[in-house]
Every structure is written in C-alpha cells, then in structure tokens.
C-alpha positions as a Markdown table, in Angstrom:
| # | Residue | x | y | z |
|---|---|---|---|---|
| 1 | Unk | 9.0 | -194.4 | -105.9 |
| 2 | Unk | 8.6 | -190.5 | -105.7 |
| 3 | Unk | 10.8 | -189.4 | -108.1 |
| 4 | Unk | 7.9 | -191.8 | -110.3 |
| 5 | Unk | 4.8 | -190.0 | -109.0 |
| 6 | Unk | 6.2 | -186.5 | -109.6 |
| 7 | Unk | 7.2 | -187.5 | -112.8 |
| 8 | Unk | 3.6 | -189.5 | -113.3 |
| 9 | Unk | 2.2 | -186.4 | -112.7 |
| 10 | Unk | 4.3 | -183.9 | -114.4 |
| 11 | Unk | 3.8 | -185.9 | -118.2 |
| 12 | Unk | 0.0 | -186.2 | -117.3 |
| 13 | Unk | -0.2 | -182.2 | -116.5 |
| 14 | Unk | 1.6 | -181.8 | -120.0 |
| 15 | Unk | -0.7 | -184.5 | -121.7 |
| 16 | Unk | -3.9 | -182.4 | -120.0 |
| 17 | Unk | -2.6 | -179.1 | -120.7 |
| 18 | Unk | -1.4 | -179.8 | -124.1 |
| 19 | Unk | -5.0 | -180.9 | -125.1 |
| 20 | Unk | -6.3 | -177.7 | -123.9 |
| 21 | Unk | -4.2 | -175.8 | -125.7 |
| 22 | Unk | -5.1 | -177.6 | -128.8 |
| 23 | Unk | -8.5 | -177.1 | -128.6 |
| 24 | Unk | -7.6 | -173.3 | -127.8 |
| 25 | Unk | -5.5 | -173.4 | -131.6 |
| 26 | Unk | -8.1 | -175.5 | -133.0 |
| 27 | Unk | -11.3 | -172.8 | -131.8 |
| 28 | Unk | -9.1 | -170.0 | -133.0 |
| 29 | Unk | -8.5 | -171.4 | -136.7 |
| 30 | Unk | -12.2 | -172.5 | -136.8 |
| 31 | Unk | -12.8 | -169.0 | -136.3 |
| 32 | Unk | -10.6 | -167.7 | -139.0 |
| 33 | Unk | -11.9 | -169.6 | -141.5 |
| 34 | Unk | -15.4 | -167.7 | -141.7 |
| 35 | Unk | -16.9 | -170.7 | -143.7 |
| 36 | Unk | -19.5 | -173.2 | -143.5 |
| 37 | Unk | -19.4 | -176.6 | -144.1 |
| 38 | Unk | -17.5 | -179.0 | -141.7 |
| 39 | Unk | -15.5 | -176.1 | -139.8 |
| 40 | Unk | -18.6 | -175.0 | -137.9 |
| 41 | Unk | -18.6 | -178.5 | -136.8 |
| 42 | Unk | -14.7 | -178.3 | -135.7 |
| 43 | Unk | -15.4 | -174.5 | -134.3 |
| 44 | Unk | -18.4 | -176.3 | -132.3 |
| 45 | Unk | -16.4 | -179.2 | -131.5 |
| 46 | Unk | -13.0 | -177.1 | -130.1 |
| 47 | Unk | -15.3 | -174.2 | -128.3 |
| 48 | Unk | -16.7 | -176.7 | -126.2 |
| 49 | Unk | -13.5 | -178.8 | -126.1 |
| 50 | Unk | -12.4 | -175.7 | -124.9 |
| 51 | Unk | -14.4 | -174.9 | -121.8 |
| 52 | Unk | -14.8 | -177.8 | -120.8 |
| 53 | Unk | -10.8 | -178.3 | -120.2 |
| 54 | Unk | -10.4 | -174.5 | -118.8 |
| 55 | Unk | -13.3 | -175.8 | -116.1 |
| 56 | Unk | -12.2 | -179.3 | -115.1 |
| 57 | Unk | -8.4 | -177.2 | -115.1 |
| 58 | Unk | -10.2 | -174.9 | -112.4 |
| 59 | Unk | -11.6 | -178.2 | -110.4 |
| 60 | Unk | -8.7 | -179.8 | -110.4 |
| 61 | Unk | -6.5 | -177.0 | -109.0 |
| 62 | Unk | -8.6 | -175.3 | -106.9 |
| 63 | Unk | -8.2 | -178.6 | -104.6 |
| 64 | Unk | -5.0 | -177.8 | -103.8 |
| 65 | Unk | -4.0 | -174.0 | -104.7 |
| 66 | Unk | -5.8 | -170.7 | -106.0 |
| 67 | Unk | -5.8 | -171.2 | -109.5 |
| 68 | Unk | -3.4 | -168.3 | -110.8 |
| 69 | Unk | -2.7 | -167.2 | -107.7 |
| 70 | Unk | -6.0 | -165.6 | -107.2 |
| 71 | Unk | -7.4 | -166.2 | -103.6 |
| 72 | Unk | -11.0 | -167.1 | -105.1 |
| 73 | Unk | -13.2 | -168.3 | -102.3 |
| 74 | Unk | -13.6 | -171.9 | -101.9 |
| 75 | Unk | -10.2 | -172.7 | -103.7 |
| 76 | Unk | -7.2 | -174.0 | -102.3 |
| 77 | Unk | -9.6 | -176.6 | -100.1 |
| 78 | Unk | -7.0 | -179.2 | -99.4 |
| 79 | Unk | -5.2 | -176.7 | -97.6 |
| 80 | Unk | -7.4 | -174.9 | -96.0 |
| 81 | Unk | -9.1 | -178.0 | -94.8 |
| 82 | Unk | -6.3 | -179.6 | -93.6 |
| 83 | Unk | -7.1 | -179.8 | -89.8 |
| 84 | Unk | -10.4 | -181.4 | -90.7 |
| 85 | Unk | -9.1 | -183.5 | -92.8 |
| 86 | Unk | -6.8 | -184.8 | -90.0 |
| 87 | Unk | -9.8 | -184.9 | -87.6 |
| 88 | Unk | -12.2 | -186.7 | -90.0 |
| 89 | Unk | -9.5 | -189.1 | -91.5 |
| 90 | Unk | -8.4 | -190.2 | -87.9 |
| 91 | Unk | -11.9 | -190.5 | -86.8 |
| 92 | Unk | -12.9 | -192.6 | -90.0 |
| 93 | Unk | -9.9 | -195.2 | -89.0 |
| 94 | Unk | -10.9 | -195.5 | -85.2 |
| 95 | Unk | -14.2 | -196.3 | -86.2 |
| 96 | Unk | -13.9 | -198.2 | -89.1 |
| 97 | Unk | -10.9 | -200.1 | -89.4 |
| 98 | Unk | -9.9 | -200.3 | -85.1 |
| 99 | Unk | -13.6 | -200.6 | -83.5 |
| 100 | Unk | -13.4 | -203.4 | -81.5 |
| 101 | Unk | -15.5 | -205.9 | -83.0 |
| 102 | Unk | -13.8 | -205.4 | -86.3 |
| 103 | Unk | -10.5 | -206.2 | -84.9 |
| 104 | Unk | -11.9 | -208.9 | -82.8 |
| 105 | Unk | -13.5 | -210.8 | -85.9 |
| 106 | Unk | -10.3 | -210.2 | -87.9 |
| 107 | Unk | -8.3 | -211.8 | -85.2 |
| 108 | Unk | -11.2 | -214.5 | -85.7 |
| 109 | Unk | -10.4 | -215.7 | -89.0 |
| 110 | Unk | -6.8 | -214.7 | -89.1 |
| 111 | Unk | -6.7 | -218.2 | -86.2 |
| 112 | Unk | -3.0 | -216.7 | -84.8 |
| 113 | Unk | -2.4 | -219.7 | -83.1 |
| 114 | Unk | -2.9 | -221.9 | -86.3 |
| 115 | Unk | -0.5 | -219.4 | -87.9 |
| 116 | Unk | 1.6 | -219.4 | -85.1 |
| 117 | Unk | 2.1 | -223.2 | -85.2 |
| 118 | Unk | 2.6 | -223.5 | -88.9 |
| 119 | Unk | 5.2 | -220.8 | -88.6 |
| 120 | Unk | 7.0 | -222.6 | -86.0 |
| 121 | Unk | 7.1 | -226.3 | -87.0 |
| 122 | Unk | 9.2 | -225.3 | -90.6 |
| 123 | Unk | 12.7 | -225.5 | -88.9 |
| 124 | Unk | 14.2 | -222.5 | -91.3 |
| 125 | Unk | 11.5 | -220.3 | -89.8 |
| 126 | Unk | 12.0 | -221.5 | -86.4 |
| 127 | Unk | 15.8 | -220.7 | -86.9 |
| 128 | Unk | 15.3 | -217.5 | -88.0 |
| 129 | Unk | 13.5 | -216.8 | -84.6 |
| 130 | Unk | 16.4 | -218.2 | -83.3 |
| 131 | Unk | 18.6 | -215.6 | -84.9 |
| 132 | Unk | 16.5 | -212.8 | -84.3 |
| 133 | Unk | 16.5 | -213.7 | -80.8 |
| 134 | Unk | 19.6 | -214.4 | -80.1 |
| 135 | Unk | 20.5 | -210.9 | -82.0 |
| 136 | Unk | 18.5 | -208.7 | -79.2 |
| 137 | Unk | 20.4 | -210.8 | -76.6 |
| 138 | Unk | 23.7 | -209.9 | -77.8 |
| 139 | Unk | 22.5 | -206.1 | -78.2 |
| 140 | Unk | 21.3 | -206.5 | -74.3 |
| 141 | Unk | 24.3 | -207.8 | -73.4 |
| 142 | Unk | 26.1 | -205.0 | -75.0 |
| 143 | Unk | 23.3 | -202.3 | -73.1 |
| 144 | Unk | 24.0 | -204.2 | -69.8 |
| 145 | Unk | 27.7 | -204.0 | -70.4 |
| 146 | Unk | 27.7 | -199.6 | -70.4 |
| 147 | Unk | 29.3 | -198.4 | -67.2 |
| 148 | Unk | 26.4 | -195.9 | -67.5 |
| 149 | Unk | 23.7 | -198.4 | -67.7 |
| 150 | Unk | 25.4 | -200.5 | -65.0 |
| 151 | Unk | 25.2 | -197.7 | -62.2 |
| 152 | Unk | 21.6 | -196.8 | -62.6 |
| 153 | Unk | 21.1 | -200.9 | -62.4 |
| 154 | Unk | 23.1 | -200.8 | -59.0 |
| 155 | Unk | 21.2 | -197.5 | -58.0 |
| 156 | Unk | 17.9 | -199.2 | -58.2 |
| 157 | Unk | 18.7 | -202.4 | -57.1 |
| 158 | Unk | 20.3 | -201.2 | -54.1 |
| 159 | Unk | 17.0 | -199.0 | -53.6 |
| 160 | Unk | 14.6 | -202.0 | -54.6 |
| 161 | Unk | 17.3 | -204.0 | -51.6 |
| 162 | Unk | 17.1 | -201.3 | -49.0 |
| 163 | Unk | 13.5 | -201.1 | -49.0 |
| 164 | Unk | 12.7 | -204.5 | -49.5 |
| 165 | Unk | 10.8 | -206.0 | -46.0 |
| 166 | Unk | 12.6 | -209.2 | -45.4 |
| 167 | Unk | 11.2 | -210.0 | -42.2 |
| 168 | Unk | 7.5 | -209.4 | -43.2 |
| 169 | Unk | 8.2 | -210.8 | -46.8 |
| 170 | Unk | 9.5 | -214.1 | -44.7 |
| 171 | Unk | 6.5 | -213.9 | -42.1 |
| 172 | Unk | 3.8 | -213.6 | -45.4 |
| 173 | Unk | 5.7 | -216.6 | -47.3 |
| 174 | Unk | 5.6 | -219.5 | -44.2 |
| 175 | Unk | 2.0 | -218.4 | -43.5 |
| 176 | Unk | 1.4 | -219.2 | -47.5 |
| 177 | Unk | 3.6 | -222.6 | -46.7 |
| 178 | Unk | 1.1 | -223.4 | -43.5 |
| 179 | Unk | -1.9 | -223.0 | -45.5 |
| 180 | Unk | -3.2 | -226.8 | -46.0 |
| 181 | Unk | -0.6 | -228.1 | -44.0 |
| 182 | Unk | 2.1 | -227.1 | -47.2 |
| 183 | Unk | 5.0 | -226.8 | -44.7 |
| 184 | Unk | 4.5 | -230.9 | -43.3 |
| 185 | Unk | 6.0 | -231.1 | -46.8 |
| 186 | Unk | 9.2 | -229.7 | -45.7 |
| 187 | Unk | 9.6 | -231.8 | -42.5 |
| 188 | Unk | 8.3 | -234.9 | -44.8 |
| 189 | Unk | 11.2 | -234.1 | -47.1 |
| 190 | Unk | 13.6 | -232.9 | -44.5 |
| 191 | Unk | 13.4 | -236.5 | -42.9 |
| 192 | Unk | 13.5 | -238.6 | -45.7 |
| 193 | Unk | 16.9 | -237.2 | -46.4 |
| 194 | Unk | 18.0 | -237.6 | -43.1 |
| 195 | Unk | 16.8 | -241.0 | -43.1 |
| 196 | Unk | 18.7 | -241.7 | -46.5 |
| 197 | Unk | 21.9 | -240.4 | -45.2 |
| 198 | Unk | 22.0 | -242.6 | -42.0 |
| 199 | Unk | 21.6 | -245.4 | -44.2 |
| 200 | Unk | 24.3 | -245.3 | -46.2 |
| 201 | Unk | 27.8 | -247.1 | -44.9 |
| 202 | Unk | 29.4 | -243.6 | -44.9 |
| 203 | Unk | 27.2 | -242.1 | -42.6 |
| 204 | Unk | 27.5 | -244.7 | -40.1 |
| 205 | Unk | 31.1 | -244.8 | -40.1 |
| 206 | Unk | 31.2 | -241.7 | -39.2 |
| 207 | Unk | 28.7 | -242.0 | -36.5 |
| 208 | Unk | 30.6 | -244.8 | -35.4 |
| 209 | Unk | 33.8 | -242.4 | -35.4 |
| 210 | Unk | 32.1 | -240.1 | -33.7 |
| 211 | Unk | 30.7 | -241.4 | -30.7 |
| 212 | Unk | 34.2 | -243.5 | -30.3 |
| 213 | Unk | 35.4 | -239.6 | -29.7 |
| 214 | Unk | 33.2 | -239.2 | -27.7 |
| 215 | Unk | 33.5 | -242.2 | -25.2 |
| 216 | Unk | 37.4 | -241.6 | -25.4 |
| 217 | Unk | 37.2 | -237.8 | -24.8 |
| 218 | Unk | 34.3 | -237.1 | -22.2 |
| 219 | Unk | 35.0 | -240.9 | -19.9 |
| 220 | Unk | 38.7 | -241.9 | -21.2 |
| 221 | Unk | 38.6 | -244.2 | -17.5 |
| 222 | Unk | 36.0 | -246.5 | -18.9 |
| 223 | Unk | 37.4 | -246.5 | -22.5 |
| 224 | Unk | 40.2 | -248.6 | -21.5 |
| 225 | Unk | 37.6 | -251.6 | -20.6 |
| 226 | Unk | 35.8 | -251.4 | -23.3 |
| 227 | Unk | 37.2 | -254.5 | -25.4 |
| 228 | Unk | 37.4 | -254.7 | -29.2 |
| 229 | Unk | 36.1 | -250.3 | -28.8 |
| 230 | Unk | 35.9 | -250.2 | -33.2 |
| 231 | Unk | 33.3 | -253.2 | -32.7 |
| 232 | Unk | 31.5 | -251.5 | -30.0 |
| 233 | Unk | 31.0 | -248.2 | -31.6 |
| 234 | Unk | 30.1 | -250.1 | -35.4 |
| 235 | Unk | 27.4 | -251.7 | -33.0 |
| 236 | Unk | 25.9 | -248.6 | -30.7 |
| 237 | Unk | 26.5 | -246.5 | -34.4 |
| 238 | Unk | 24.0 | -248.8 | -36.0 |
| 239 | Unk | 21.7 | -249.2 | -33.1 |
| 240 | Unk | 21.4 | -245.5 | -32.8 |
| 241 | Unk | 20.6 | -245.5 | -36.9 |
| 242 | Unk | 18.3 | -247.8 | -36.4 |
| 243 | Unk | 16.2 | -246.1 | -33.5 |
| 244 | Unk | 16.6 | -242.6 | -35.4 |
| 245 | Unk | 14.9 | -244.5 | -38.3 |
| 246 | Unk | 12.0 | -245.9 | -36.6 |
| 247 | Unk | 11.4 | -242.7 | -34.8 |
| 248 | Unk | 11.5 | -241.1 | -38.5 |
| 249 | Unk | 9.0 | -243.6 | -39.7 |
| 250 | Unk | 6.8 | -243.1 | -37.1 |
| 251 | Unk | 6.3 | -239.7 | -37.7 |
| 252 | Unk | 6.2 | -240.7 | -41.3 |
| 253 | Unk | 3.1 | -242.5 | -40.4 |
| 254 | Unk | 1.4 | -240.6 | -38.1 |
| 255 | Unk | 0.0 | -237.4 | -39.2 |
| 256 | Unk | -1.0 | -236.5 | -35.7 |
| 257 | Unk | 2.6 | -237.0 | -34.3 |
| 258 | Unk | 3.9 | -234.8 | -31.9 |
| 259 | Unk | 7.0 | -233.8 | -33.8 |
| 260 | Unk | 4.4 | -232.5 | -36.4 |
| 261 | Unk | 2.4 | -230.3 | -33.3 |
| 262 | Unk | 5.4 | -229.1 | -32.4 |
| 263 | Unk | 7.1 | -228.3 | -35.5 |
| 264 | Unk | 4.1 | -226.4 | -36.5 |
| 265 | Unk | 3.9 | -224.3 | -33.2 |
| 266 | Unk | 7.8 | -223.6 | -34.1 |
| 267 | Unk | 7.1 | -222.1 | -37.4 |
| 268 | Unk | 3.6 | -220.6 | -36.1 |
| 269 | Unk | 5.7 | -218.9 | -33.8 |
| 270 | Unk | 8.7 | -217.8 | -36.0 |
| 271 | Unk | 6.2 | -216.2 | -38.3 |
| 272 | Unk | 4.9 | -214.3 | -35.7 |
| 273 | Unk | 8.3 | -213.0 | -34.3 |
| 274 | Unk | 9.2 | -212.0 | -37.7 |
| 275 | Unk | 6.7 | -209.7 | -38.5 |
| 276 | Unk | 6.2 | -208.4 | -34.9 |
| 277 | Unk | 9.0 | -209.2 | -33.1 |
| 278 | Unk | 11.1 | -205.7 | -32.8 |
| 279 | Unk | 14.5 | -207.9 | -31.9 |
| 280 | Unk | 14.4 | -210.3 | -34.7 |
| 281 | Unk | 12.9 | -208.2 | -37.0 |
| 282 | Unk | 16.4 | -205.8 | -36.1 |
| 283 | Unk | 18.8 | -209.0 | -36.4 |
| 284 | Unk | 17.2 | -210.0 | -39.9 |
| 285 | Unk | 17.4 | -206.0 | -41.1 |
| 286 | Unk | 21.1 | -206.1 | -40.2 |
| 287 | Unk | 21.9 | -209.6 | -41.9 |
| 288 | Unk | 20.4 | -208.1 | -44.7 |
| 289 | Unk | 22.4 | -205.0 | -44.5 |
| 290 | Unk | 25.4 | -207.0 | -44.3 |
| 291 | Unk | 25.5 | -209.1 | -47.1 |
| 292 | Unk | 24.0 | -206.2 | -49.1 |
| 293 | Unk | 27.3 | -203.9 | -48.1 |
| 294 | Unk | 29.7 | -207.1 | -48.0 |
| 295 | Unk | 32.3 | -206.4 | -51.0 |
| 296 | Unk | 33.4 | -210.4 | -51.4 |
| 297 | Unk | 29.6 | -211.0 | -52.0 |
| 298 | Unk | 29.2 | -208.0 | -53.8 |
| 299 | Unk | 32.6 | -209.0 | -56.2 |
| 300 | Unk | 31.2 | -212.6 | -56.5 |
| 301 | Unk | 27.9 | -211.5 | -57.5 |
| 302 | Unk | 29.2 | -209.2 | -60.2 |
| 303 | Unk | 31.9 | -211.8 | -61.0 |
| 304 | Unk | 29.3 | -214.6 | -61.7 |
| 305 | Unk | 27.4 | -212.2 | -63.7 |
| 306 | Unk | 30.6 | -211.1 | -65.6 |
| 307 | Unk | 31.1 | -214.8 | -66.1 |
| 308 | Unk | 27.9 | -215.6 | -67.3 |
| 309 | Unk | 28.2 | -212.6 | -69.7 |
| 310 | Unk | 31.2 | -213.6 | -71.4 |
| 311 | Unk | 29.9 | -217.0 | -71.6 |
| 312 | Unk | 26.5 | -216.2 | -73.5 |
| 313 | Unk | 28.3 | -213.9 | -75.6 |
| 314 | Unk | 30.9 | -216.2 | -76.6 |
| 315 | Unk | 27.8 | -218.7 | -77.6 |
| 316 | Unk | 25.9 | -216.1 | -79.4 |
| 317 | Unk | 29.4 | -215.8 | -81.6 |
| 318 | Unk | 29.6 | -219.3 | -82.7 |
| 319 | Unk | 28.4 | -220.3 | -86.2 |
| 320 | Unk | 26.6 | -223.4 | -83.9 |
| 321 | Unk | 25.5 | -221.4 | -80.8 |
| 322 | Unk | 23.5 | -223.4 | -78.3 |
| 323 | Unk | 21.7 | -221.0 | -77.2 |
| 324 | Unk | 20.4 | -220.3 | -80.8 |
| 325 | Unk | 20.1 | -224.0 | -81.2 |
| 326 | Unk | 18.5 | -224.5 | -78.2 |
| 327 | Unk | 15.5 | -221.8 | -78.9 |
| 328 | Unk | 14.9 | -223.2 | -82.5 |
| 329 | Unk | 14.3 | -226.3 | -80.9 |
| 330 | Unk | 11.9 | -224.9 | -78.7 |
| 331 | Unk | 10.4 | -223.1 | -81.4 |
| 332 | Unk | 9.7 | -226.3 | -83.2 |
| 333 | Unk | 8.7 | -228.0 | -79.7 |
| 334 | Unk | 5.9 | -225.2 | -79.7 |
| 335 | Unk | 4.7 | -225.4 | -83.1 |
| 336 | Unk | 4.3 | -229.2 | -83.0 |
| 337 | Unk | 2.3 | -229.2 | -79.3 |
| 338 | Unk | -0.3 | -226.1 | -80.8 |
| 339 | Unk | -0.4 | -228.4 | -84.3 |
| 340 | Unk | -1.4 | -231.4 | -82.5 |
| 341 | Unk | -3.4 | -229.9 | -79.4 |
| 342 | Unk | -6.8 | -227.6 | -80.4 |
| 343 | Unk | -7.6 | -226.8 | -77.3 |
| 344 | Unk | -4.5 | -225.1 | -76.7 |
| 345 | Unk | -4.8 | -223.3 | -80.1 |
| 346 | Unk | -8.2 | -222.3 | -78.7 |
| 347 | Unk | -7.1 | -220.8 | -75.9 |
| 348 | Unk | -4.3 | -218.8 | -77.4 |
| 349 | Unk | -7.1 | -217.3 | -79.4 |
| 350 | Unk | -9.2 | -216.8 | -76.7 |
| 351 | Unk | -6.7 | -215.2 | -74.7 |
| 352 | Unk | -5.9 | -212.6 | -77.7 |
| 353 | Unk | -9.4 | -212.1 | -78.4 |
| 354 | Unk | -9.6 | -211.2 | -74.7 |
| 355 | Unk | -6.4 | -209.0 | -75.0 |
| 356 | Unk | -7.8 | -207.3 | -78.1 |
| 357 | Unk | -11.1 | -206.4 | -76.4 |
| 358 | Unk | -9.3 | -205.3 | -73.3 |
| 359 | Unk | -6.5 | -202.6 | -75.1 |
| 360 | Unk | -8.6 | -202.1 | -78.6 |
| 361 | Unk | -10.2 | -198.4 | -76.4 |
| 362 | Unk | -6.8 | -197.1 | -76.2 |
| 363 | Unk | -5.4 | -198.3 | -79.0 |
| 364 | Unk | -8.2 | -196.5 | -81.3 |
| 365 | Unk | -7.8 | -193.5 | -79.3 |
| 366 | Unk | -4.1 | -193.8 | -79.5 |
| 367 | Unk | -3.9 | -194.0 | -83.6 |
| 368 | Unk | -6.3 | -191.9 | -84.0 |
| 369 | Unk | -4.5 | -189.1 | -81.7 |
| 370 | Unk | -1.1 | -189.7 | -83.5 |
| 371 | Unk | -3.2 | -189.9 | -87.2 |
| 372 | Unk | -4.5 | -186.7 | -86.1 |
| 373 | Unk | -1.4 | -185.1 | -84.6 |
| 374 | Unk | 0.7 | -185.6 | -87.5 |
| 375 | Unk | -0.9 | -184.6 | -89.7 |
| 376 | Unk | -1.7 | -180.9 | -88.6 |
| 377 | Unk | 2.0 | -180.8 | -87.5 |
| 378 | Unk | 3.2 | -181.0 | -91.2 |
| 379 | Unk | 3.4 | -177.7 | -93.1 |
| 380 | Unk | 0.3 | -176.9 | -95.7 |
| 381 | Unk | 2.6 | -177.6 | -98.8 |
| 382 | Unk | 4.1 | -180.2 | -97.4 |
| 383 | Unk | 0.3 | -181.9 | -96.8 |
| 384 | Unk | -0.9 | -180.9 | -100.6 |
| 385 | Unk | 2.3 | -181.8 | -102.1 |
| 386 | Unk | 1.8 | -185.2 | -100.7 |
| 387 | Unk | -1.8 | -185.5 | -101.7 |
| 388 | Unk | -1.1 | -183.9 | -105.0 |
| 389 | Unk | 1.4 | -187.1 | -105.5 |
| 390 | Unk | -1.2 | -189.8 | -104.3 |
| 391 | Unk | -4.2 | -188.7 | -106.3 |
| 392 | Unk | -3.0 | -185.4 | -108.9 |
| 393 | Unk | -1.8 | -187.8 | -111.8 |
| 394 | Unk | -5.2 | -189.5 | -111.6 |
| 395 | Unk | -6.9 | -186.4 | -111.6 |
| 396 | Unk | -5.1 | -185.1 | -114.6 |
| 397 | Unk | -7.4 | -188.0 | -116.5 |
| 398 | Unk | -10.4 | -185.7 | -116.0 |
| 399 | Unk | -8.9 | -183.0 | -117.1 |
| 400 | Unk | -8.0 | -184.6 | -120.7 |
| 401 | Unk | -11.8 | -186.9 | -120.2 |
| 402 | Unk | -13.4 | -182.8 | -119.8 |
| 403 | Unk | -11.6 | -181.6 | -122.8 |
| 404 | Unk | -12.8 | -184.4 | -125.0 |
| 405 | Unk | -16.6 | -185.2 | -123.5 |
| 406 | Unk | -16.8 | -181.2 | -123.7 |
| 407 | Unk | -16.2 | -181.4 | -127.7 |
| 408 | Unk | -18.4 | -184.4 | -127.9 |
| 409 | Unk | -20.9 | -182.2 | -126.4 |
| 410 | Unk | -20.2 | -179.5 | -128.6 |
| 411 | Unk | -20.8 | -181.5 | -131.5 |
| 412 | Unk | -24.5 | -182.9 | -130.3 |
| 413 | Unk | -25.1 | -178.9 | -129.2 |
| 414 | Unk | -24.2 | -178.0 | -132.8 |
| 415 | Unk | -26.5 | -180.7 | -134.1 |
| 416 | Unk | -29.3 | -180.2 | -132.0 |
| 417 | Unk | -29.0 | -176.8 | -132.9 |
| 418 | Unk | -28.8 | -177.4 | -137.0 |
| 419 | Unk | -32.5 | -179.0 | -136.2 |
| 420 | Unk | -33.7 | -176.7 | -134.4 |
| 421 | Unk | -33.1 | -174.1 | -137.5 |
C-alpha cells in the first residue's frame, strides 16, 4: 500500500512536471517563429500555460518544503506548522467525533444489545467466542505457570492474608446475617437437617448402639437386668428421636421460642467478642496464622491448583473441549434470552449509554492527548512525508488543471486583446 502511494505520486509529479515543461518548449518555439497567424495564438496559449504551472508548482511545494531550497517566508508550512497541526487536529476529534452526545447518539442507533444478540445466537459466531476465549485461558494458564509470576502471586497473597482482619471481617458478616432476623435461617436449616438425620433407620441404630454403650459402660450392675437390652435400647433410641423431633418442631413453629432468644443472644454475643474481645480476637489471629504457615495445607492448596491446571489445560487441547463447548453454549443461551427479552436489551443499552457518558471526559481528553503527542514526537520529514503520501498525488492534479486552465486563459487574454485593437 505505500510502495503504491509513492509510486501514485511519483508518475503524477512526472505527468505535472512534464506538462510544464511542454508548455516551456512550446512558449519558446512560438517565440522563434516571429510570425503571425495561429502561432500568436499558441505563444498566448503556452505563455500562460506556462505561468500558470510554474505558480500552482510553487503552491503545491511550498506546503511541504522551500521550493528550491530557498527559505522563502511562508513556505515549507506543513512543517513548520506541525505542532499546530497536532493541537488543532486532536482538538477537532475531541470535539467533533468523541463529544459526548455524539458518542452517546451513535451508541443509540448502533442498539449493541440487538447486535450483541444477533452475534451470539449464529452458533459459528458463538464458537468462535468460544475459541477466542478459550485461547486467552490457555495463554493465562501459561502466565500463571512462570515461577516468576508465581512468587509475586504468593508475595501478595500472603500480604493480602497477613493483613486481612478475620475477627472484625467475621464480627461485620454475622451482624449482616442478624439484620432481619437472616441468621433464624441458619438454626431453621440447621434443624431440619438434624431432624432429617434422626429419621432415617441409620441414625437410630446408632443411637440405639450408643446409648446400649452407655448403659453397659457407666451402670454395667443394672445392665445385667435389663432383659431383651437390643429391644430396650431400639425402644428408648426411638423415644428419644421422637422427643428431639417434637422439640425441633416446636421451635419450628414458634418464632418467639426460647431456643431462638437464646441463639440470638449467642451470636449477639460472639459478634461482640470477636471484634472487641482481645482473647478471641488473639486465638482467631493465631488460627489464621497457622493454617496460613501450615505446609500440608499450603502443598494441598498448590496441589489442587496444580490439578486443576493440568486439567483445564488438557480440555483446552482437545478438538471437543468442554470448556469451549460449554461457553458457546452459553454464548447462544445469551443471544436467544436478549432476542427474546426487550427489556433486557434495554437495559444493556441503558447501562452503556450510562458508561459512555460516565468515561466519554477522559476518553476525549485521553485521544486527544495521545493524537497530539504523537504527532509532535515524529520527526518533520517523517510528518510531511506522510502527508505528502495522503494528499501529494491529488495535489499533482492542480498542478496539470493550472497548466491547462492557465492556457485557456491565455487564449481568451489573447482574444480579448485582438478586440480591444
């Protein structure tokens, strides 16, 4: 593509200088002849030819050099201008094409999220996400997987660890679980599993087997009258289910129960403690400390992430990766739910409109710095070579349009002039 524009403009300089100099020739042999007749018309014709190339010429390359070499004032403008250009060519793009509104209406009619969900529902474009995807996990993978990379991880994790407030963290998240009663939830849930396990024929065997221990190991006197002992401790095993049960569904049904008051003074209390209690605050701290500096848990950690490494990688390697297949499918998933669901399309747009107006101040300012910056870092030849490229070869045009307008002109000056006599 450049190797075309300099050779564009090379054949058009040789076009536009080649007529010039053929009118030059052409004035000159005019001349010579001395006569009358229809050479005054040519002399007329390649005098003004003549000028009127050697001035567009001048135009033409004062823009970007001193014609000849000669520093004549007002020549060489592009270059000389070249800061201003960068200033006023930065400024004309912040404010024309990135002012806010403009960007906002374009983002308007472009309707991303009707894009978005055409893109997404044609399953070849929804598997090329895939692949593109999948292709910057592998690279992480591969980022994660330099020893270098992996100690500045550790660094800042064990940073991130070291000053990481457990007991505070803990005391802020139960008060979030006792606003509107949130932690009930926990004891709701804690008891209906307990309640599930007694019930099952497991569980009571092994009540059963249990309190049979017990009778034989703390009054092993009284356990030799006890007749037919399995039946006995089937029957006190399922009468002790049974009043654990009803207790459980009795606090199930009472929101006022006292279990509940007394749970919630428990955890009311335990938050307190742990953000103000020096003692447990010190026990958490060194919990924390030790499973932080525990090599098995440290080894197990970095095995299971070693594991989970190999195994994504692996995936990603297969011709039918799940992973890959997996995202495409979610892909599609998307596109189908914005198809079908305008209001979610509307909010997408709303939401990027939103962004747009947000950012679009810093992003004009940004462009416009880096339009700006660049250009008055390149070199002045660089910066009129370039411009010569863009716009010379079109320029050469009024260089050949002067030299024939100017004999045109010539002609009607000679005519005029015959009247005039």
């Amino acid at each position: 593509m450049l190797d075309e524009r300099r050779a564009a403009l090379k054949r058009n300089k040789m076009i536009a200088g080649g007529l010039m100099l053929g009118a030059a020739v052409l004035f000159v042999v005019a001349r010579l002849q001395q006569g009358g007749g229809y050479w005054e018309w040519v002399a007329a014709f390649a005098e003004a030819a003549m000028v009127g190339a050697l001035a567009d010429w001048f135009a033409v390359v004062a823009l970007f050099r001193h014609p000849l070499g000669v520093p004549v004032p007002h020549t060489a403008i592009i270059a000389d201008k070249k800061d201003a250009i960068a200033e006023n060519l930065a400024q004309f793009i912040q404010e024309k094409f990135l002012a806010t509104e403009v960007l906002v209406e374009r983002l308007r009619e472009f309707d991303p999220a009707r894009h978005l969900s055409g893109y997404l529902v044609t399953g070849e474009n929804a598997e090329g996400l895939a692949r593109g995807a999948t292709r910057v996990l592998s690279e992480s993978l591969g980022f994660l997987e330099d020893e270098r990379v992996g100690k500045i991880v550790s660094a800042a994790m064990s940073d991130r660890i070291e000053k990481f407030d457990l007991s505070t963290s803990g005391g802020k998240l139960l008060d979030a679980l006792r606003r509107d009663d949130r932690h009930q939830v926990v004891l709701d849930e804690i008891m209906r599993r307990l309640g599930q396990w007694l019930s099952t024929p497991e569980s009571q065997e092994k009540i059963a087997a249990a309190l049979d221990n017990w009778v034989d190991t703390e009054y092993p006197l009284l356990s030799r009258f006890i007749p037919n002992r399995p039946t006995f401790s089937r029957t006190a095993g399922e009468k002790i289910v049974g009043k654990v049960n009803g207790f459980l569904q009795a606090v199930n049904a009472d929101p006022a129960h006292e279990l509940r008051h007394e749970f919630d003074r428990i955890v009311e209390d335990f938050t307190v403690r742990l953000k103000h209690d020096p003692a447990l605050r010190g026990k958490v701290e060194e919990i924390k400390q030790k499973a932080v500096s525990n090599e098995q848990l440290s080894h197990y950690a970095k095995g299971l992430v070693a594991d989970l490494k190999d195994w994504v990688s692996e995936d990603l390697d297969r011709p039918h990766s799940r992973i890959r297949k997996k995202i495409a499918g979610a892909a599609v998933g998307l596109g189908h739910t914005l198809a079908a669901n305008q209001e979610l399309r509307d909010s997408i747009n709303e939401h990027l409109e939103a962004v747009a107006r947000k950012y679009a101040g810093n992003l004009r300012e940004g462009f416009a710095r880096h339009i700006s910056g660049t250009v008055r870092q390149w070199k002045n030849e660089d910066f009129v070579d370039e411009i010569e490229l863009s716009i010379g070869s079109d320029l050469q045009f009024i260089r050949m349009n002067g030299t024939l307008v100017g004999g045109m002109i010539g002609i009607l000056l000679h005519a005029f002039s015959l009247l005039l006599r």
